[in-house]
N, C-alpha and C positions, 0 to 999 in steps of 0.2 A: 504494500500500500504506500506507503514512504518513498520506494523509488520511483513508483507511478504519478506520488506526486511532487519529487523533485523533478519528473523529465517535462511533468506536465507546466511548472515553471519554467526550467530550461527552455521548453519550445513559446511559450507566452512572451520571455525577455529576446527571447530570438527576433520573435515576431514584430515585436514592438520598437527594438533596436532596427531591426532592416527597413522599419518605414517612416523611420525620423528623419532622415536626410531626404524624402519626398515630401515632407510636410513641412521641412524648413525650406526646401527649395518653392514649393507654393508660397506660402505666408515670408518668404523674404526675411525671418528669423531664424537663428539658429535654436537648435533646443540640445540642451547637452542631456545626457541618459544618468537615471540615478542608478547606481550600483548597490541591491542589498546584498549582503551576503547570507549563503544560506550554510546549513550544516553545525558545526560548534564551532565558539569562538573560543579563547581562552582567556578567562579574565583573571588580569594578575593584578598587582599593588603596582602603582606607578615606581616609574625609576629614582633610586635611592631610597627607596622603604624597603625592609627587610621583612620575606614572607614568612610568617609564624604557617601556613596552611598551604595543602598546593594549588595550583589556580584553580577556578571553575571551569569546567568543558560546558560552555552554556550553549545549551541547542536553540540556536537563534530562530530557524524555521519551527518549531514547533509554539514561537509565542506570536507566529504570522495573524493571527486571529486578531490581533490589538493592534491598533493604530500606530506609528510608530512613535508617534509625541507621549505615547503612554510613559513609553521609559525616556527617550531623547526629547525633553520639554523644551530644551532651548533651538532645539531645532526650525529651522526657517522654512524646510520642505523643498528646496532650492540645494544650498552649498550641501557640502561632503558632512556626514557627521561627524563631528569631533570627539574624543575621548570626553567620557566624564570628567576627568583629573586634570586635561590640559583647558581649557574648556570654561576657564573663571568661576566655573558653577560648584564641583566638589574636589574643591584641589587641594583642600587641608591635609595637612600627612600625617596630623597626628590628633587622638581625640580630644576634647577640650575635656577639663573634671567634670563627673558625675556628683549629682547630689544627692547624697546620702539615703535611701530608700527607692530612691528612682527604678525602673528597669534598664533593660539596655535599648528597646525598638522607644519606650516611653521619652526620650528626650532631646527631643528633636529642633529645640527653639536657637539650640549654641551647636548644634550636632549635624547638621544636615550639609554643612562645607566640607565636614568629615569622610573621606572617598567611603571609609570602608562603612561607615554608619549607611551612609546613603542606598548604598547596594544592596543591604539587608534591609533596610527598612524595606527597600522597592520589590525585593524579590524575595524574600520570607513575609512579609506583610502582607502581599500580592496573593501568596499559598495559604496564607492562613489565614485570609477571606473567603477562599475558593471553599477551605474546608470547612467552615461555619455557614456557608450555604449550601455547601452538602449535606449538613446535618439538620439543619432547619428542614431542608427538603426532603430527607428523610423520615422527619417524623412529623410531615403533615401527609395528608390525604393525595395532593395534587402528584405525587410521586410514581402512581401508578405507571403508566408509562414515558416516564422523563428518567431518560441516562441522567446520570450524575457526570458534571466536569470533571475530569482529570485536573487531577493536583500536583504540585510540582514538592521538590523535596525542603524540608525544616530545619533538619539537623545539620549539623557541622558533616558530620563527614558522607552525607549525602554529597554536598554539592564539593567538598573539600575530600576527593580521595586519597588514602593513603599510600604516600608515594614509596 
């Protein structure tokens, strides 16, 4: 199913790449192509941080389903996207102090310049929505025939394997 629908992307960006340069030559504009990338990325700590975990293998096509400003908010929809880190947006490289009772996704007012804060908030926060609406759904009525979403992973060495 997966490679049916990577090919069936592959042929949609084909498609749409070989008829740009006829619809810039009509409209007298050029239009340059956005490249997503599909498959896993590897998401590491910026350069000069040192990694306590190993990176994520984040499978970027399976979060196809969301927008892409869902996770790239500063995104323009136009240029290249830019690292979170390089990016003016979570380029902190170290946490700022927690206050004494706080959690760790709970503080997000001095925390969210924090690369690594930001990343967990966005994709454990993200899964641990999906799974409180699974359960809600679960134990109501309307669940008769509705699949439940798939939910992405919580713990540390889900997304952090051991190398």
């Amino acid at each position: 199913m997966l490679k049916l629908l990577l090919a069936l992307v592959a042929f949609a960006s084909v498609s749409i790449a070989g008829s740009l340069p006829a619809i810039a030559e009509n409209k007298e504009a050029a239009m340059d192509a956005i490249y997503v990338p599909v498959g896993r990325l590897a998401l590491a700590p910026p350069v000069g941080v040192m990694a306590k975990r190993s990176a994520v293998p984040f499978p970027h096509s399976r979060h196809f389903e969301y927008t892409c400003r869902t996770c790239h908010h500063k995104w323009d929809g136009q240029s290249g996207v830019q690292s979170c880190t390089t990016s003016d947006c979570h380029d902190q490289l170290s946490a700022p102090p927690m206050e004494r009772g706080v959690q760790y996704l709970d503080y997000i007012d001095d925390s969210i310049g924090y690369f690594k804060f930001a990343f967990h908030r966005q994709c454990i926060g993200c899964h641990k929505e999906i799974k409180e609406s699974n359960a809600k759904l679960a134990r109501s009525i309307f669940m008769l025939n509705t699949p439940l979403q798939k939910t992405g992973p919580t713990g540390c060495i889900d997304c952090h394997p051991r190398e």
